[in-house]
C-alpha positions in Angstrom: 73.6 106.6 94.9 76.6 106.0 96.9 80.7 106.6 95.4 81.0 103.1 95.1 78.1 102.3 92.8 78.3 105.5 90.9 82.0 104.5 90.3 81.4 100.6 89.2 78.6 102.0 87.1 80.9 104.7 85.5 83.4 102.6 84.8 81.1 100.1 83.1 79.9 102.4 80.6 83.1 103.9 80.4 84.4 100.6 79.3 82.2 100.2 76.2 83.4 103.1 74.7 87.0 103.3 75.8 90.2 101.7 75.6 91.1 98.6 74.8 92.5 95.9 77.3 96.0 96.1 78.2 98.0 93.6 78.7 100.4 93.5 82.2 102.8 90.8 83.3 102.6 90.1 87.0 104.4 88.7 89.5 102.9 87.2 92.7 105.2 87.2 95.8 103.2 83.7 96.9 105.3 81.2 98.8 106.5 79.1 94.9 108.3 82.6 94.0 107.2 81.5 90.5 105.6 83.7 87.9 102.2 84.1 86.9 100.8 84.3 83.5 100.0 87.4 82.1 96.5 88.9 82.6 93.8 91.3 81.2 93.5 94.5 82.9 90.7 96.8 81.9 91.9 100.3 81.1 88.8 102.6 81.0 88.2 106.6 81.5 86.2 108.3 83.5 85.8 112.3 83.4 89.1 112.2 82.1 90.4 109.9 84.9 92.6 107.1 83.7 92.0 104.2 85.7 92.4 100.3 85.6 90.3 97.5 86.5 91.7 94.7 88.0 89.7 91.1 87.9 90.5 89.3 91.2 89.3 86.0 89.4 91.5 86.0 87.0 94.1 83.4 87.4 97.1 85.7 87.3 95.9 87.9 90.6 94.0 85.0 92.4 96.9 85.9 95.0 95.1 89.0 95.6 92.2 87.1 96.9 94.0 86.3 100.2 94.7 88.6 102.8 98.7 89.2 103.4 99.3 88.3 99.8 100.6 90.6 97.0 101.4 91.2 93.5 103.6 93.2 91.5 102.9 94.5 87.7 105.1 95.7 85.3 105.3 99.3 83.9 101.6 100.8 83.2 100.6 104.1 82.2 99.6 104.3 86.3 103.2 104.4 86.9 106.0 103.8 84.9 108.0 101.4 87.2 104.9 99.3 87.7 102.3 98.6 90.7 102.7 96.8 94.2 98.9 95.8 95.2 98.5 93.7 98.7 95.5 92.4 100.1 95.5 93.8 103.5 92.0 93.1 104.7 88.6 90.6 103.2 87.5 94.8 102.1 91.0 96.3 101.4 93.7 96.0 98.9 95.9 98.8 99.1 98.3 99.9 95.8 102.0 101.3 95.7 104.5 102.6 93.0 106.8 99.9 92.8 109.3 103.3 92.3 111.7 102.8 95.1 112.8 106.3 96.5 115.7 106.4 96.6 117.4 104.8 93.7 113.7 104.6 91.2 114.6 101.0 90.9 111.4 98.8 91.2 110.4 97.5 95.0 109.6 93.5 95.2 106.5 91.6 96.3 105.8 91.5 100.2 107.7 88.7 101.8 106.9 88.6 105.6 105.6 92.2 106.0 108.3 93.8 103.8 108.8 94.8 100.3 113.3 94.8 99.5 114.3 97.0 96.9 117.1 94.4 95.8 119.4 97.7 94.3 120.5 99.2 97.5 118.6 97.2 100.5 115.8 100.4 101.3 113.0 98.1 102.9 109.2 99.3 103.2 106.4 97.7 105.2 103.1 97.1 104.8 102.0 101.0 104.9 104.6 102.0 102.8 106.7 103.4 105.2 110.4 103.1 105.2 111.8 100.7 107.8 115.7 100.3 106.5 117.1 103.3 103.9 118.7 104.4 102.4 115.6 105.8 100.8 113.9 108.3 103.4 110.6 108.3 101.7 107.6 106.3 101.5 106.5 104.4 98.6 103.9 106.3 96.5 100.1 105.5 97.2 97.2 105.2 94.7 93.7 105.8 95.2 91.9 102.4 95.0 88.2 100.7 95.4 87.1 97.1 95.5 84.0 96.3 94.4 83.3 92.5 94.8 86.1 90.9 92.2 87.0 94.3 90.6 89.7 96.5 92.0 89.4 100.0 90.3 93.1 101.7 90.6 92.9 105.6 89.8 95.8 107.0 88.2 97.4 110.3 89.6 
C-alpha cells in the first residue's frame, strides 16, 4: 500500500472516531477580492497527528481548484495566525503560515506571484521566500497531500 492510500484510508477511519468539524473563515485572493463563505474543514487524528482535511468542492475553497489561485484561513489549531494554501500545479497545493516573520502579523493572499504583509511591506513569492524585507525569513511550510478533492494539511 502506498503513503497516499494508507494516509486517505487513515484519515477516514480516523474521522469516525475523532473530532468534530471545525469551522474556518476564508478568504480567497480571486480577482473580486470579496470574501467567501465559511466552510467545513475536517479535523481528524492520526497516531497522534493533528491534521485537517480540506474539501476542494466546497464552495468556499473552489479557488483552490485552479492553478495560481490561493486562499487564506483564519487562526486554526495548525497555526495560530492562520493558513496560506496555493494551487501551484493540477497535483500540488502547497501550505504556508500566514505568520509573517518579521512583525507575526498575518501575510495576504497571492496577488501576481506575491503574498504583502500589509504591516511593514516584507513580500514573499510563490516558494515562500522573501523577495522585499524587512522580514529575512521564509514563510513557514506545512506538510501537505492531495488526494483527488481532499487536501490533508499535517500540523507541526
Amino acid at each position: 500500500m502506498n503513503r497516499r492510500v494508507f494516509i486517505k484510508k487513515s484519515c477516514q477511519c480516523a474521522a469516525v472516531t475523532a473530532v468534530p468539524l471545525s469551522i474556518l473563515n476564508l478568504t480567497s485572493c480571486s480577482d473580486s477580492g470579496n470574501p467567501v463563505s465559511e466552510a467545513e474543514i475536517e479535523e481528524v487524528v492520526v497516531n497522534d497527528r493533528i491534521s485537517f482535511i480540506f474539501d476542494l468542492t466546497n464552495e468556499a475553497l473552489l479557488p483552490l481548484q485552479t492553478v495560481g489561485l490561493s486562499v487564506v484561513t483564519s487562526g486554526n489549531e495548525i497555526d495560530s495566525s492562520g493558513l496560506l494554501l496555493l494551487r501551484i500545479s493540477e497535483s500540488e497545493i502547497v501550505v504556508f503560515s500566514r505568520n509573517c516573520t518579521h512583525s507575526g502579523a498575518s501575510v495576504n493572499s497571492f496577488q501576481d506571484g506575491i503574498s504583502l504583509c500589509s504591516s511593514h511591506g516584507s513580500e514573499f513569492n510563490t516558494s515562500g521566500e522573501v523577495v522585499t524585507g524587512p522580514a529575512t525569513r521564509s514563510l513557514k511550510k506545512y506538510e501537505s497531500s492531495l488526494d483527488g478533492t481532499d487536501l490533508t494539511i499535517f500540523a507541526g
